[in-house]
C-alpha positions as CSV (number, residue, x, y, z in Angstrom):
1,X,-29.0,-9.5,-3.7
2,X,-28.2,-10.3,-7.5
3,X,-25.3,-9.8,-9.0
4,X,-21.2,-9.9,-8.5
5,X,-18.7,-8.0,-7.5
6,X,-14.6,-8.5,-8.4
7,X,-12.4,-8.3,-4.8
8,X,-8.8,-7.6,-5.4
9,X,-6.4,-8.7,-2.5
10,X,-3.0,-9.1,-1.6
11,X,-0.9,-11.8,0.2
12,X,0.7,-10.5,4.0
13,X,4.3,-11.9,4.8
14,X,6.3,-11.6,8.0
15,X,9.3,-9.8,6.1
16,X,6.8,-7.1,4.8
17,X,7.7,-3.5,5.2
18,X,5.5,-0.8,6.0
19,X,6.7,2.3,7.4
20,X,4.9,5.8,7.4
21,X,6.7,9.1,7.9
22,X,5.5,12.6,7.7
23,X,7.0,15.4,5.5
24,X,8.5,16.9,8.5
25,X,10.3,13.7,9.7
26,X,11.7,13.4,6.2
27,X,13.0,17.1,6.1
28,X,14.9,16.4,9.5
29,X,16.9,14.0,7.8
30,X,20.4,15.8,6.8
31,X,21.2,13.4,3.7
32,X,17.6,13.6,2.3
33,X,18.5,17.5,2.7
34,X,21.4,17.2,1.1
35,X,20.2,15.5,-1.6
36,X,17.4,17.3,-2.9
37,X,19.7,20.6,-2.8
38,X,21.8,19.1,-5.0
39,X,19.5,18.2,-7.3
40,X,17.0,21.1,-7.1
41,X,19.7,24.1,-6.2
42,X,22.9,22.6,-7.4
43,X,25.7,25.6,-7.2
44,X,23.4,27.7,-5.2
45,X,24.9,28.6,-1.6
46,X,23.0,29.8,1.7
47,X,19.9,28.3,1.4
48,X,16.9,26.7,3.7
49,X,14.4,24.0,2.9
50,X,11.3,25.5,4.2
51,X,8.1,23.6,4.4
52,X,4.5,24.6,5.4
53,X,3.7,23.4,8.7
54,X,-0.3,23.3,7.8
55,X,1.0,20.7,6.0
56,X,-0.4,17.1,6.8
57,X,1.5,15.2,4.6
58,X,2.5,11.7,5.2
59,X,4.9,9.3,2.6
60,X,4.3,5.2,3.3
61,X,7.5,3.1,2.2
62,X,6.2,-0.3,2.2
63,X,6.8,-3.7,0.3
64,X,5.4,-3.8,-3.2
65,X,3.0,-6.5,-3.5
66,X,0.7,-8.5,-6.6
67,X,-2.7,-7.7,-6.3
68,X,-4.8,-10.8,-7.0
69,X,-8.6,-11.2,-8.2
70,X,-11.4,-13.2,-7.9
71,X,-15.7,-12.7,-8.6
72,X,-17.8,-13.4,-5.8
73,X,-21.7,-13.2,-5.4
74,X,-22.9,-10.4,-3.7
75,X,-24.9,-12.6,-1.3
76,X,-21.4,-13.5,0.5
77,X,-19.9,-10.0,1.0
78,X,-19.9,-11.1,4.9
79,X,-17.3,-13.9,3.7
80,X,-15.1,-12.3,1.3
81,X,-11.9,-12.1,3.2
82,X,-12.4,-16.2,4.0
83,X,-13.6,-16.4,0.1
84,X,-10.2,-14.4,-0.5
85,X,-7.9,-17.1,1.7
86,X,-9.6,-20.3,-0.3
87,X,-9.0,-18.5,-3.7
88,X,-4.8,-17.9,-2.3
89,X,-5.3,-21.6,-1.1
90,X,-6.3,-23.0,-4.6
91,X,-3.6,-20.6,-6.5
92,X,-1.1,-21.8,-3.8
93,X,0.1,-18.3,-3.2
94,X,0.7,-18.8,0.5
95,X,4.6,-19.3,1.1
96,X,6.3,-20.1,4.6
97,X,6.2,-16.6,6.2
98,X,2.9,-15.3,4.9
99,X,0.5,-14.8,7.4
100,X,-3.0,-13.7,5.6
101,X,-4.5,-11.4,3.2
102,X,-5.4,-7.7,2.8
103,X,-8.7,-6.9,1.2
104,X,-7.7,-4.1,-1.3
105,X,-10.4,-3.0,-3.2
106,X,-14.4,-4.4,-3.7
107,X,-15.9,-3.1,-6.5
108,X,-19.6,-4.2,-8.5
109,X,-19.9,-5.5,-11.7
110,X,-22.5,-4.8,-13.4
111,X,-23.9,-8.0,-15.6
């Protein structure tokens, strides 16, 4: 195969954060209740929070992190996330409690 594509990744750490909570979960909560009656019915008394329970809706909280880039050839797709670690390597982004790279997003160039 001919040509290149651009593989955006980001660095893993031990401290990360990645937590994922559904609508519902969020709802339960009495301060987050609280909160958004203040601010979305503020002097209103007697009223519910209702929420569809079709509803599949999920929120992720998790540590914001730089995405980095590098071209490979698409001959070595089977060898991009070791291709990603040598490019971290070389740019020294690995610090003491990183533990790897995510593959984010692998996309074609056309040339």
């Amino acid at each position: 195969m001919e040509g290149k594509i651009l593989v955006t990744y980001k660095i893993l750490c031990k401290s990360d954060f990645n937590l994922e909570i559904t609508l519902e979960q969020l709802l339960s909560n009495e301060k987050v209740l609280k909160a958004i009656k203040g601010e979305f019915a503020k002097g209103i008394r007697n009223i519910t929070v209702n929420m569809n329970k079709n509803s599949d809706c999920n929120l992720k909280i998790e540590t914001q992190k730089e995405l980095y880039q590098f071209e490979a050839r698409k001959d070595d797709f089977a060898d991009l996330v070791s291709l990603a670690e040598e490019d971290a390597n070389s740019r020294k982004l690995f610090k003491k409690d990183c533990i790897g790279i995510e593959l984010v997003d692998i996309e074609t160039i056309n040339t």
